[in-house]
N, CA, C and O atoms as a printed pandas DataFrame, in Angstrom:
     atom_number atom_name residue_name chain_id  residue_number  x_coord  y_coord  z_coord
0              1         N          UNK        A               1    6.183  -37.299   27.437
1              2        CA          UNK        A               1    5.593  -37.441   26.128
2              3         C          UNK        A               1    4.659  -36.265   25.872
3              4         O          UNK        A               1    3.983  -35.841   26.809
4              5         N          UNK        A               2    4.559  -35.594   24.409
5              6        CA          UNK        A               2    3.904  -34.319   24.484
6              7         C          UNK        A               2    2.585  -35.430   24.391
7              8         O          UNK        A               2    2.511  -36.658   24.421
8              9         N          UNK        A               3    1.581  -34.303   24.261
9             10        CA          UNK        A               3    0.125  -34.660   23.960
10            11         C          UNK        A               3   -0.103  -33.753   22.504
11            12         O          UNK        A               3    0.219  -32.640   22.089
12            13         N          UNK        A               4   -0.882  -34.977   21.993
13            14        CA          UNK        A               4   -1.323  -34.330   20.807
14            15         C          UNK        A               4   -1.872  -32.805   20.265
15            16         O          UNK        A               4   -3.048  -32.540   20.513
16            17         N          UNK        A               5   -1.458  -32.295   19.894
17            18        CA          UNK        A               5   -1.875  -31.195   19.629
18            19         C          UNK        A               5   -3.711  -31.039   18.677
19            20         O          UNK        A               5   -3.532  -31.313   17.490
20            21         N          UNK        A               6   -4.974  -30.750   18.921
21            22        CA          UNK        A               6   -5.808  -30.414   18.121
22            23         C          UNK        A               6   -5.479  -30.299   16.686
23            24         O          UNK        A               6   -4.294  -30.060   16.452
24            25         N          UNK        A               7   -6.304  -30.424   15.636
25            26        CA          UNK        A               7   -6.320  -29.861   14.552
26            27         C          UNK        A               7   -6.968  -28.628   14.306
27            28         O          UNK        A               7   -8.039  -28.269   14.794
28            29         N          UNK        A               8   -6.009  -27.795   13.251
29            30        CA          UNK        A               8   -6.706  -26.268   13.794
30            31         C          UNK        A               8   -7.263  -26.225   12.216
31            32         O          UNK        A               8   -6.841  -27.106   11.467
32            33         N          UNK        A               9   -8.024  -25.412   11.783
33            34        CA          UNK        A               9   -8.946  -25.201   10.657
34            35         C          UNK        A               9   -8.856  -23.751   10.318
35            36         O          UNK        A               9   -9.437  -22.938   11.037
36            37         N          UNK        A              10   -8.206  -23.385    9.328
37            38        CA          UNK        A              10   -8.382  -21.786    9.077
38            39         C          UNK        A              10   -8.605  -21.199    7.418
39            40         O          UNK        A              10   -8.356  -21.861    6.410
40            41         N          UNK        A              11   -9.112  -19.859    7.450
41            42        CA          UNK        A              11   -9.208  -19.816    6.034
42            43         C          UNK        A              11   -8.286  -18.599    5.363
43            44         O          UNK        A              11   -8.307  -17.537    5.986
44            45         N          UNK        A              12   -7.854  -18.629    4.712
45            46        CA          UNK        A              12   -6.767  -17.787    4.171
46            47         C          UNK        A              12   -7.582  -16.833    3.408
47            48         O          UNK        A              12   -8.281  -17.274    2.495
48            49         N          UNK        A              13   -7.577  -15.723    3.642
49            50        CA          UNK        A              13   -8.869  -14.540    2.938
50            51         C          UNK        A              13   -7.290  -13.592    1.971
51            52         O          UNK        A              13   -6.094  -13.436    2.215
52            53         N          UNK        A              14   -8.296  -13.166    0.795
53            54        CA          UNK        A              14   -7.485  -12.417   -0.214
54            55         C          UNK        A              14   -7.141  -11.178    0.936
55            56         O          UNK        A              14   -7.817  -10.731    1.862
56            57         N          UNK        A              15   -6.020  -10.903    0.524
57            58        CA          UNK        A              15   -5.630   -9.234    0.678
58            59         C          UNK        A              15   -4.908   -8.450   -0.456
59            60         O          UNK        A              15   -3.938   -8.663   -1.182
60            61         N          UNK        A              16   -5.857   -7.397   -0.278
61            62        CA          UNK        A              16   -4.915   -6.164   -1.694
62            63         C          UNK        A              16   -4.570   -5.298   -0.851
63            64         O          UNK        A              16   -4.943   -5.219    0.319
64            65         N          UNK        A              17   -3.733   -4.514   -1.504
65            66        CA          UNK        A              17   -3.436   -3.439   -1.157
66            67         C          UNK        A              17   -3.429   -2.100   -2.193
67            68         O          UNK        A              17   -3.393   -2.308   -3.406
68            69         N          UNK        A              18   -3.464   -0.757   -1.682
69            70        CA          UNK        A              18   -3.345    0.021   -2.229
70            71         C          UNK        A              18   -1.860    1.220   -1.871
71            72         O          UNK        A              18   -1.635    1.585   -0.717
72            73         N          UNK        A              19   -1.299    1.522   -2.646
73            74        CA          UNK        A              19   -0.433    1.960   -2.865
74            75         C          UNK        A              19   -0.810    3.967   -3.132
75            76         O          UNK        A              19   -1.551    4.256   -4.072
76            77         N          UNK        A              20   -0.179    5.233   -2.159
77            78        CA          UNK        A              20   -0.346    6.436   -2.564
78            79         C          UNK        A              20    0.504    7.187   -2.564
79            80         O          UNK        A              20    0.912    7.439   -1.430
80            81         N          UNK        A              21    1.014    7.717   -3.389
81            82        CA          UNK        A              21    2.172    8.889   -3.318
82            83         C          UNK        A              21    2.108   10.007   -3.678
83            84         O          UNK        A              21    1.596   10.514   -4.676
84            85         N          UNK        A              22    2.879   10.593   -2.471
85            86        CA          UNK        A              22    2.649   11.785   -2.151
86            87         C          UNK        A              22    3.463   12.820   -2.722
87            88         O          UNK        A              22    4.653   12.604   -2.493
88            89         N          UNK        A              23    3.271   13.788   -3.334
89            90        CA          UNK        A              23    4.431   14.760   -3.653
90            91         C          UNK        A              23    4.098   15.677   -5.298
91            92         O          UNK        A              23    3.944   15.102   -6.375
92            93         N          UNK        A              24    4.066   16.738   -5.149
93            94        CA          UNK        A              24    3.813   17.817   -5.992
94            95         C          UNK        A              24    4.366   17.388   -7.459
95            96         O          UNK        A              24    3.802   17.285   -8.548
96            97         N          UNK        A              25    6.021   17.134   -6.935
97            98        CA          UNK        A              25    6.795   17.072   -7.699
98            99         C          UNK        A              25    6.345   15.536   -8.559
99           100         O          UNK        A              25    6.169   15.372   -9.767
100          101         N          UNK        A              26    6.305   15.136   -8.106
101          102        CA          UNK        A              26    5.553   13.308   -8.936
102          103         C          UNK        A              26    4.114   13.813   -9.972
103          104         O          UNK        A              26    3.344   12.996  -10.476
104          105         N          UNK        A              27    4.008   15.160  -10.111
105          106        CA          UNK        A              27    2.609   14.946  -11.170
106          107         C          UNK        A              27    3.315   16.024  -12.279
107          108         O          UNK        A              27    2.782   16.667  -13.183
108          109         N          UNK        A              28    4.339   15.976  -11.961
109          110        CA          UNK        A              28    5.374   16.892  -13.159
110          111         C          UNK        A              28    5.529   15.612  -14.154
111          112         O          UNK        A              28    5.096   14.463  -14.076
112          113         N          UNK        A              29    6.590   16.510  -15.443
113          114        CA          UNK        A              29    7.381   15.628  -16.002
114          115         C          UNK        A              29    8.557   15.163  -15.997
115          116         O          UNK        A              29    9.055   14.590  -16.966
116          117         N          UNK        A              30    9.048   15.329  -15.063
117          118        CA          UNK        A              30   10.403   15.972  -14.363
118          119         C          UNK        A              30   10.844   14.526  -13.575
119          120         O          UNK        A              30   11.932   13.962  -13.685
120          121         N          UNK        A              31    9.818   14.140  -12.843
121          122        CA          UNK        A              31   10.150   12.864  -11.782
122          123         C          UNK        A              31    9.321   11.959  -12.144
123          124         O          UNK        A              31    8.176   12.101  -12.573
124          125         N          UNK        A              32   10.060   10.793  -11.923
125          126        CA          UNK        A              32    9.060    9.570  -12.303
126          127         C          UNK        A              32    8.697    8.895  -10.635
127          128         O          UNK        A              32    9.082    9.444   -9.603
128          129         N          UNK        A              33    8.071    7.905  -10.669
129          130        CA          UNK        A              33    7.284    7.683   -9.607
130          131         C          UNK        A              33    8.251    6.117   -9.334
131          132         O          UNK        A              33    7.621    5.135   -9.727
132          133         N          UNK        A              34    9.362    5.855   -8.854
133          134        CA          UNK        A              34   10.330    4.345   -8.588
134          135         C          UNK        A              34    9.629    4.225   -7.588
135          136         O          UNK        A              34    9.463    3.012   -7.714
136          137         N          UNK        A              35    9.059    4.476   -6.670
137          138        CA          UNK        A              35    9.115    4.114   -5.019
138          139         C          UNK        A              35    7.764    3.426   -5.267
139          140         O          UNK        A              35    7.447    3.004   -4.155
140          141         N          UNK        A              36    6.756    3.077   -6.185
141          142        CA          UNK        A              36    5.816    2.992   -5.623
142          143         C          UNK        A              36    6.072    1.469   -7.090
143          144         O          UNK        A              36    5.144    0.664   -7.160
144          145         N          UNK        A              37    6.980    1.317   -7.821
145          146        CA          UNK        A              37    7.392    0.237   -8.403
146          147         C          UNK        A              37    7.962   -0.632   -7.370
147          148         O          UNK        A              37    7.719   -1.832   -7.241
148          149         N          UNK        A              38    8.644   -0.007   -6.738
149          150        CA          UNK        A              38    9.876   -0.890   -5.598
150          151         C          UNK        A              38    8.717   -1.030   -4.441
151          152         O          UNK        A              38    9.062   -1.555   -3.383
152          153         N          UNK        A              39    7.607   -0.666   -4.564
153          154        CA          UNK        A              39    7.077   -1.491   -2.958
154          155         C          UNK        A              39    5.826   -2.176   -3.369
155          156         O          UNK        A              39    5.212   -2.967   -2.654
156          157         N          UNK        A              40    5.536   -1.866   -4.412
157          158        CA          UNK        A              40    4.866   -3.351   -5.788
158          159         C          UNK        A              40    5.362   -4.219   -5.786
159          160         O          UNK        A              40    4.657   -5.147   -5.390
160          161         N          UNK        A              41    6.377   -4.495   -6.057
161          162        CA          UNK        A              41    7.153   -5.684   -5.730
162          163         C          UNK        A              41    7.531   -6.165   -4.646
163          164         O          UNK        A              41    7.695   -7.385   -4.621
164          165         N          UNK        A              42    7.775   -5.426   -3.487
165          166        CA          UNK        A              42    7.940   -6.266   -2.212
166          167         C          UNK        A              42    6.446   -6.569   -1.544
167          168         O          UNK        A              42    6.215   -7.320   -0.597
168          169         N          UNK        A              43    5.815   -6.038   -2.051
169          170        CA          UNK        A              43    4.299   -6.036   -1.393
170          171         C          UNK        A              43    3.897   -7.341   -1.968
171          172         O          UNK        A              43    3.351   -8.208   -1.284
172          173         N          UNK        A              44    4.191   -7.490   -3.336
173          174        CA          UNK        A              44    3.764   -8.552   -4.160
174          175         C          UNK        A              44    4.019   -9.858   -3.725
175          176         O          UNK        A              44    3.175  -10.739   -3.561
176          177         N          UNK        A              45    5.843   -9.977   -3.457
177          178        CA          UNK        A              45    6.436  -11.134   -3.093
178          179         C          UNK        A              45    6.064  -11.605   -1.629
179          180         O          UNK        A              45    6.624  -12.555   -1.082
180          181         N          UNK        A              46    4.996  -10.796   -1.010
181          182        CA          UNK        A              46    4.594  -10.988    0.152
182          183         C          UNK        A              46    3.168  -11.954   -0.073
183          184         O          UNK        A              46    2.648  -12.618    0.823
184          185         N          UNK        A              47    2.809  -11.884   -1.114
185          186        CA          UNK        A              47    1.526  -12.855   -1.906
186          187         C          UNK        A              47    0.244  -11.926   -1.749
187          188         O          UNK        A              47   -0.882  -12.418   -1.813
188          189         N          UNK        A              48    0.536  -10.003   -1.453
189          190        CA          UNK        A              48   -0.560   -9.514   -1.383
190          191         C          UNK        A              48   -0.432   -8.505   -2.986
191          192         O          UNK        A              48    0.601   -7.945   -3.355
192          193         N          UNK        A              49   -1.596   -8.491   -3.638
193          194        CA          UNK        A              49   -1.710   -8.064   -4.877
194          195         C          UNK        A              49   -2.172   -6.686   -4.378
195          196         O          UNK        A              49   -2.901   -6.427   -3.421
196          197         N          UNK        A              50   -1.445   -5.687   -5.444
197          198        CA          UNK        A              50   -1.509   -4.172   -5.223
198          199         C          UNK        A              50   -2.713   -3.883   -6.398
199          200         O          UNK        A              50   -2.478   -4.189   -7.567
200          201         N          UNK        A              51   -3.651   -3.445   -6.120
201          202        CA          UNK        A              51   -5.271   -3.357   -7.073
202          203         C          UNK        A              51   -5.121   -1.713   -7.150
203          204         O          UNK        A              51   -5.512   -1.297   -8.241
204          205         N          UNK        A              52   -4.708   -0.803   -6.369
205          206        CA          UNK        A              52   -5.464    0.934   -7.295
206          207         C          UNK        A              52   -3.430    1.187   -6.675
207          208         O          UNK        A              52   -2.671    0.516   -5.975
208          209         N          UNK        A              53   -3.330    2.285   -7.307
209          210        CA          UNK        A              53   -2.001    3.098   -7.331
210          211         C          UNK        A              53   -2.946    4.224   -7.441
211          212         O          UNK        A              53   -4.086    4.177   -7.905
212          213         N          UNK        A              54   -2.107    5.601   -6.781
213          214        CA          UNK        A              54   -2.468    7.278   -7.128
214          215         C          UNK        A              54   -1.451    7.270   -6.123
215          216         O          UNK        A              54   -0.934    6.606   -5.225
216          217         N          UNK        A              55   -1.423    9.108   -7.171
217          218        CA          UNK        A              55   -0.697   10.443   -7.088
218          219         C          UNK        A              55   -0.990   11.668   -6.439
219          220         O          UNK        A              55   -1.363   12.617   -7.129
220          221         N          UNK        A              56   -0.886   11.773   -5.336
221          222        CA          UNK        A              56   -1.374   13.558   -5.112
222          223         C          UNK        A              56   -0.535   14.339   -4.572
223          224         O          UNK        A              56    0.427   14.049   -3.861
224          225         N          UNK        A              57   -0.953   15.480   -4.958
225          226        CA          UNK        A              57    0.060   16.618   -4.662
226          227         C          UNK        A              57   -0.085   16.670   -3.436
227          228         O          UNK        A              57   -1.004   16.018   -2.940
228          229         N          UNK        A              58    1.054   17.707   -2.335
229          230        CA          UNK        A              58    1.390   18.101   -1.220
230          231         C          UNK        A              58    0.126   18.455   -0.776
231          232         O          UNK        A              58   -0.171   17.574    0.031
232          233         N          UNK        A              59   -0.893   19.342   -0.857
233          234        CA          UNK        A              59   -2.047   19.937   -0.336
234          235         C          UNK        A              59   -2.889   18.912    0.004
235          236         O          UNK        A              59   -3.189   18.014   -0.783
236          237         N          UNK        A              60   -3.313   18.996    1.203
237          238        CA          UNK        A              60   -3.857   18.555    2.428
238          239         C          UNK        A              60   -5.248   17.887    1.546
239          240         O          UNK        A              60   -5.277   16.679    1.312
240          241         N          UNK        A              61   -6.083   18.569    1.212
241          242        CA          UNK        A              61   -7.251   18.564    1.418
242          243         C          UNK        A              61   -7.354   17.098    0.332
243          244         O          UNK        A              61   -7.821   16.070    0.822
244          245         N          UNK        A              62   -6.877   17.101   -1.178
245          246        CA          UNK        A              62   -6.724   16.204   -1.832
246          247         C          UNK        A              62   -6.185   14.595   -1.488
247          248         O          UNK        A              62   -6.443   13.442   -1.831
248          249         N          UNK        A              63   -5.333   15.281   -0.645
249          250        CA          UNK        A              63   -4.558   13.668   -0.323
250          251         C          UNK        A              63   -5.300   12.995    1.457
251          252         O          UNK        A              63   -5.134   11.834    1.828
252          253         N          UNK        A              64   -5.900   13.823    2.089
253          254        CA          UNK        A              64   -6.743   13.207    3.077
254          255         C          UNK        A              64   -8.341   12.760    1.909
255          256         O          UNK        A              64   -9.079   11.864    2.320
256          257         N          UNK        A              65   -8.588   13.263    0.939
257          258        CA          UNK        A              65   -9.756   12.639    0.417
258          259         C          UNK        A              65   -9.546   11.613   -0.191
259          260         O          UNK        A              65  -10.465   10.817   -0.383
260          261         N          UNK        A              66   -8.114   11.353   -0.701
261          262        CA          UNK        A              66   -7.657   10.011   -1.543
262          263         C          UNK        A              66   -7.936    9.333   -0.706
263          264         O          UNK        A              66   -8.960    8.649   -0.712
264          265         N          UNK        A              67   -6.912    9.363    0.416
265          266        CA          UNK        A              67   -6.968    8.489    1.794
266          267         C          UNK        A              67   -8.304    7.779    2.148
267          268         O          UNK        A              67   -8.448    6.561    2.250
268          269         N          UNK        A              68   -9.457    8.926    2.356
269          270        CA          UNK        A              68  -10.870    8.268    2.607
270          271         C          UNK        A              68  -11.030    7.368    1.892
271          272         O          UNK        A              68  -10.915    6.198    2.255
272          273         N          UNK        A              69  -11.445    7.883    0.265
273          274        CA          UNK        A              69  -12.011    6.703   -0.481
274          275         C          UNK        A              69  -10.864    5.596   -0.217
275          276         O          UNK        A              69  -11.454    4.606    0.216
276          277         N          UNK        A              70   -9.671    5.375   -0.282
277          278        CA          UNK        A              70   -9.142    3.941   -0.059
278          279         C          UNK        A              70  -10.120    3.417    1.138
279          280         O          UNK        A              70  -10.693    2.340    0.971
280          281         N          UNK        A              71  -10.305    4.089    2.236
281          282        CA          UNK        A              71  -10.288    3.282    3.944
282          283         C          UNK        A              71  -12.076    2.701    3.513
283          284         O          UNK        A              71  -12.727    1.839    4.102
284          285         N          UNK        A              72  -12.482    3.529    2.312
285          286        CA          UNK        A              72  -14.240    3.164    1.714
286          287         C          UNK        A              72  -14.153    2.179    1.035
287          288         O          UNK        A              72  -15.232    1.796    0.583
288          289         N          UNK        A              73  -13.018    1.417    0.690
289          290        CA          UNK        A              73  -13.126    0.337   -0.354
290          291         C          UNK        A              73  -12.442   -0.851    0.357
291          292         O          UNK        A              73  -11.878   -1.781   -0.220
292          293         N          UNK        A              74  -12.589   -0.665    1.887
293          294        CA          UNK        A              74  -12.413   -1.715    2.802
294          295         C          UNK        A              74  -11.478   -1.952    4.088
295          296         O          UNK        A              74  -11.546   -1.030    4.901
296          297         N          UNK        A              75  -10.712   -2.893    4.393
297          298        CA          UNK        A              75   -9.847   -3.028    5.515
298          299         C          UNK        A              75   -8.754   -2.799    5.084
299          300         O          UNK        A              75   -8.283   -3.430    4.138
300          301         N          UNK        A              76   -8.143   -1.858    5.690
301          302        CA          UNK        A              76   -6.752   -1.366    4.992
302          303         C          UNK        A              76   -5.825   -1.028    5.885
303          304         O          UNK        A              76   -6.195   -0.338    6.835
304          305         N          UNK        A              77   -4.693   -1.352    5.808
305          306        CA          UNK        A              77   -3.843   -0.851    7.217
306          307         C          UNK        A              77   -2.480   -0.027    6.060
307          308         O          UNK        A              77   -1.966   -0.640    5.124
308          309         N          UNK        A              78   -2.038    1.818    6.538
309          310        CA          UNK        A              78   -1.591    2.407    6.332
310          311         C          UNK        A              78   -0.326    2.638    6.739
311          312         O          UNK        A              78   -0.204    2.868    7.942
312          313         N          UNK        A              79    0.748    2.644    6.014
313          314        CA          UNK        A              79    2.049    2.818    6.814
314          315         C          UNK        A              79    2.021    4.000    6.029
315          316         O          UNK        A              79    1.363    4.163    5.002
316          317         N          UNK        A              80    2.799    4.837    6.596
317          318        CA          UNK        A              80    3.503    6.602    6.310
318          319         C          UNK        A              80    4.716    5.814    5.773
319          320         O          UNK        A              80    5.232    5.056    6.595
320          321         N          UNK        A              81    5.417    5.868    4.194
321          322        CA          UNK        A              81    6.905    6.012    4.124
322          323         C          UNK        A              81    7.285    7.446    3.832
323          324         O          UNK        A              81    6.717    8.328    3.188
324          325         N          UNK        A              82    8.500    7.404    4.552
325          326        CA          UNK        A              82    9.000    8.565    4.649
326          327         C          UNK        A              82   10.606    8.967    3.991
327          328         O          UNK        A              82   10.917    7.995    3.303
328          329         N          UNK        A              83   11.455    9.759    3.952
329          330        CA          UNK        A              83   12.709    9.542    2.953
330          331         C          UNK        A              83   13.631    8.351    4.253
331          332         O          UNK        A              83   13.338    8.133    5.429
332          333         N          UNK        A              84   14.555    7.902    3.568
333          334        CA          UNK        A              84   14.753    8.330    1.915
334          335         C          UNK        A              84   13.695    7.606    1.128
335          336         O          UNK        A              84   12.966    6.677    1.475
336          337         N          UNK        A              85   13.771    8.157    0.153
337          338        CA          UNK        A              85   13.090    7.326   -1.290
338          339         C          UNK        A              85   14.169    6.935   -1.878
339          340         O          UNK        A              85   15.310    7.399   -1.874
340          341         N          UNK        A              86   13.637    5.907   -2.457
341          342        CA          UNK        A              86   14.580    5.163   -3.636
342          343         C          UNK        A              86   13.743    5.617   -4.828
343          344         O          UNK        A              86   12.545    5.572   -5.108
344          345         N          UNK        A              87   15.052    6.156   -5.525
345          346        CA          UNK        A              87   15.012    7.132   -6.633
346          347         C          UNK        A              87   15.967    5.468   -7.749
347          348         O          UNK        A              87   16.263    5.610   -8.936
């Protein structure tokens, strides 16, 4: 016979996320930005709400300062996507 298991007590805390894409070519008029629609929505259906979106070009210095201020506006865990993109 098992033994009862405890009752466990937990609290479900909000999570957002922020969303950044990378690429020269994305601040043209030329390309539109799909990839960061298509992981809005899977991010979403995951029950975590996407709160800031940005754009920066290839150069270093801009897109490690985006980076900061996100990691300044709290607990954030970063994945690198990489190609393909869904265009």
């Amino acid at each position: 016979m098992l033994s009862r298991l405890p009752a466990l007590s937990f609290t479900l805390l909000a999570v957002n996320a922020e969303i950044i894409a990378v690429g020269s070519e994305l601040l043209t008029p030329f390309r539109m930005d799909t990839n960061s629609l298509y992981l809005t929505e899977q991010i979403n259906q995951l029950g975590v709400e996407v709160i800031f979106k940005s754009v920066v070009g290839d150069d270093l210095a801009p897109g490690c300062s985006r980076a900061a201020r996100a990691v300044s506006f709290g607990d954030r865990d970063f994945q690198r996507r990489s190609w393909p993109y869904r265009r």
